[in-house]
C-alpha positions as CSV (number, residue, x, y, z in Angstrom):
1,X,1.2,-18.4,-14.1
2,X,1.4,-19.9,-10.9
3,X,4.2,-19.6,-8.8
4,X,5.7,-21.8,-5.1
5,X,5.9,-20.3,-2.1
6,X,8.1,-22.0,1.0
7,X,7.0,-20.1,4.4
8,X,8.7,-21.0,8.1
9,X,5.6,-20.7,10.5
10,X,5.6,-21.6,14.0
11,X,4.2,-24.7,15.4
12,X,2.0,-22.9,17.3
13,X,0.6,-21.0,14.0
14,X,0.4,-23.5,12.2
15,X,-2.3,-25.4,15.1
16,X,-4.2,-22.2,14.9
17,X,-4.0,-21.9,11.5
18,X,-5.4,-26.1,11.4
19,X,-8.6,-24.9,13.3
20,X,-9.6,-23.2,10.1
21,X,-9.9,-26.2,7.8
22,X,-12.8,-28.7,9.2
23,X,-9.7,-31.4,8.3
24,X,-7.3,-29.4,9.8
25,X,-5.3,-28.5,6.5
26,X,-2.8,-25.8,6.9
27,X,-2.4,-25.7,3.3
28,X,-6.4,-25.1,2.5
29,X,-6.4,-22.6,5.3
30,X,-4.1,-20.5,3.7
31,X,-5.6,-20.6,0.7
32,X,-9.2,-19.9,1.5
33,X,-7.0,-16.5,3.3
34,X,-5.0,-15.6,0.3
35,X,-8.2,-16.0,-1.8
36,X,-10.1,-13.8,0.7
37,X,-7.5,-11.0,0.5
38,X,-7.4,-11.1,-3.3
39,X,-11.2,-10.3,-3.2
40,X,-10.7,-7.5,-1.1
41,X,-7.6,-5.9,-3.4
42,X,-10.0,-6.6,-6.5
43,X,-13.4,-5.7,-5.6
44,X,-13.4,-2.1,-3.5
45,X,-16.9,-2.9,-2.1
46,X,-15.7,-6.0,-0.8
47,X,-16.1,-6.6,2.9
48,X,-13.1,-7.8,3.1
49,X,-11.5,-4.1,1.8
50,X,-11.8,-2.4,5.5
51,X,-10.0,-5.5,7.1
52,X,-7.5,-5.1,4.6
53,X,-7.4,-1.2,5.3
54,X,-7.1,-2.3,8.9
55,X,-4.4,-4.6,8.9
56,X,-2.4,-2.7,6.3
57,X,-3.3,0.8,6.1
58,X,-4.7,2.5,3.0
59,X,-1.3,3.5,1.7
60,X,-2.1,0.0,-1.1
61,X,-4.7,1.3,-2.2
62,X,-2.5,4.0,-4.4
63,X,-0.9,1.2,-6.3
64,X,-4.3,0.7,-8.2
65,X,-6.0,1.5,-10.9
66,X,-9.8,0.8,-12.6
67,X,-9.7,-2.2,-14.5
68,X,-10.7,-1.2,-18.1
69,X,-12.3,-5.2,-18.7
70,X,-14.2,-5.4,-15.2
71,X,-16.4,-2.4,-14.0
72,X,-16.5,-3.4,-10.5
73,X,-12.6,-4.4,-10.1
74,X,-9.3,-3.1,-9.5
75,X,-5.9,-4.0,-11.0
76,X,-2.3,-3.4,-9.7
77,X,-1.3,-0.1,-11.3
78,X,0.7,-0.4,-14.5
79,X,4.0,1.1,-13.4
């Protein structure tokens, strides 16, 4: 399932955001990030978990559970 997002950023984000991509592509930026903070939800020995920790605060880290079909990951809870 793949879903659309529409976000209102800032010109000025948005050129910070460009220096990230060697073309200067917002949209690719914001992937490789969201990519980066799915690895650090996922995988607990990630290195990016303690930037995630950092920025959010470990209170997340309750909403997950071992996943049964992958040793090393994590999965949203089942609620």
């Amino acid at each position: 399932m793949k879903r659309l997002l529409t976000l209102e950023l800032r010109d000025e984000t948005l050129r910070l955001l460009a220096v990230l991509d060697e073309r200067g592509r917002v949209d690719r930026a914001l992937y490789e990030l969201v990519e980066r903070l799915t690895d650090g939800i996922r995988r607990p020995g990630s290195w990016e978990r303690p930037w995630l920790c950092q920025a959010f605060g470990h209170d997340w880290l309750e909403r997950l559970e071992s996943d049964p079909e992958i040793p090393w990951a994590q999965r949203p809870r089942a609620r």
